[in-house]
C-alpha positions as CSV (number, residue, x, y, z in Angstrom):
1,X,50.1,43.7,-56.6
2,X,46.6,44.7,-56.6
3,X,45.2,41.4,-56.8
4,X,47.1,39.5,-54.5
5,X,44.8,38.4,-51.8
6,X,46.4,39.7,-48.1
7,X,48.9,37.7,-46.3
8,X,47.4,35.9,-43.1
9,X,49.2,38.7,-41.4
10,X,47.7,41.6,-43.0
11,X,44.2,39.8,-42.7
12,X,44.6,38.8,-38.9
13,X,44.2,35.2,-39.8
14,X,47.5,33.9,-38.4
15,X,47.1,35.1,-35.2
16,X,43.4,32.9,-35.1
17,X,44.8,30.0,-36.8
18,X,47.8,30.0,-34.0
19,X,45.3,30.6,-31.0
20,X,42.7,28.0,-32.9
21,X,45.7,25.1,-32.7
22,X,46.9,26.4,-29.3
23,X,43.2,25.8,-28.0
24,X,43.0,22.4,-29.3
25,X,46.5,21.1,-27.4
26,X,45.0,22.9,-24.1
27,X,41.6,21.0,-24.7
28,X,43.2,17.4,-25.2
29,X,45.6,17.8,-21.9
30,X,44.6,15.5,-19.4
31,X,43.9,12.8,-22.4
32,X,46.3,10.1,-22.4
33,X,45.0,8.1,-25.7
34,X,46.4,7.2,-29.1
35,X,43.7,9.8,-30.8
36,X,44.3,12.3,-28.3
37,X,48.5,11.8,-29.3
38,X,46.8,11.8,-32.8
39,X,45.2,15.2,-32.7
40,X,47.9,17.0,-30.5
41,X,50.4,15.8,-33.4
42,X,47.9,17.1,-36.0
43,X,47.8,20.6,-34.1
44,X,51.3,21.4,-33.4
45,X,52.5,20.3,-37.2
46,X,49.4,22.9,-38.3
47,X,51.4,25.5,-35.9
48,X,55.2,25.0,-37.0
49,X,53.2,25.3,-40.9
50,X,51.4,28.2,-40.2
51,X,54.2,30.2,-38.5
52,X,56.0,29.3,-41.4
53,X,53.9,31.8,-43.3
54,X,55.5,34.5,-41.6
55,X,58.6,34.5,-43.4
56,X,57.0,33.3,-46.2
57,X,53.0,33.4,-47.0
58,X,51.6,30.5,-49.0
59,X,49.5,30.2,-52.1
60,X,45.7,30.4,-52.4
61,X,45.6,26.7,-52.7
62,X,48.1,26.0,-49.4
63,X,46.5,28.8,-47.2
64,X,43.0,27.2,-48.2
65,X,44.3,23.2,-47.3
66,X,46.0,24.5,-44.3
67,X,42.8,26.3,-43.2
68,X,40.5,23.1,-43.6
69,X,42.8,21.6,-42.0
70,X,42.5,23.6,-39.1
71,X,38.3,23.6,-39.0
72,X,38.7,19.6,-39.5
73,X,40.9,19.7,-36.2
74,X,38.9,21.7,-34.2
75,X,35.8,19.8,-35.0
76,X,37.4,16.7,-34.0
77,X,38.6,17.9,-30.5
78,X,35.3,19.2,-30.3
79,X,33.5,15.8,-30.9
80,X,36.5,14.5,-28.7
81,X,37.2,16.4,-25.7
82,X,34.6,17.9,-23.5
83,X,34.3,21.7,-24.1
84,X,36.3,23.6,-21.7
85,X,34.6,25.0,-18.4
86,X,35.5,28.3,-16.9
């Protein structure tokens, strides 16, 4: 239908949401702490759900939890870890 926004593959948005989560596990190695276990869990449980949408894209209202959920995460390895150098 017409009015259907575009899956997060048509858009492109998968692809960034994946390398967004992936980014945030490769900034917390090295950080052997319960909120760095805490945010690594939070990261790979926003990857198996948003591979999921491959096979089946969500809602509106899931897509848009799913991607606050993702700018929460990356703000908080942000404030966390120390930005990556190189």
């Amino acid at each position: 239908m017409e009015d259907d926004p575009p899956t997060p593959k048509d858009s492109g948005s998968l692809a960034i949401f994946e390398s967004t989560c992936d980014e945030c596990i490769k900034r917390l190695s090295g950080f052997d702490t319960d909120r760095a276990d805490e945010l690594r869990e939070e990261a790979r449980s926003l990857l198996v759900e948003i591979r999921s949408w491959r096979g089946a894209p969500p809602n509106v209202t899931e897509r848009a939890h799913v991607v606050t959920r993702v700018m929460d995460l990356y703000r908080a390895v942000s404030e966390y870890a120390l930005p990556l150098r190189g």
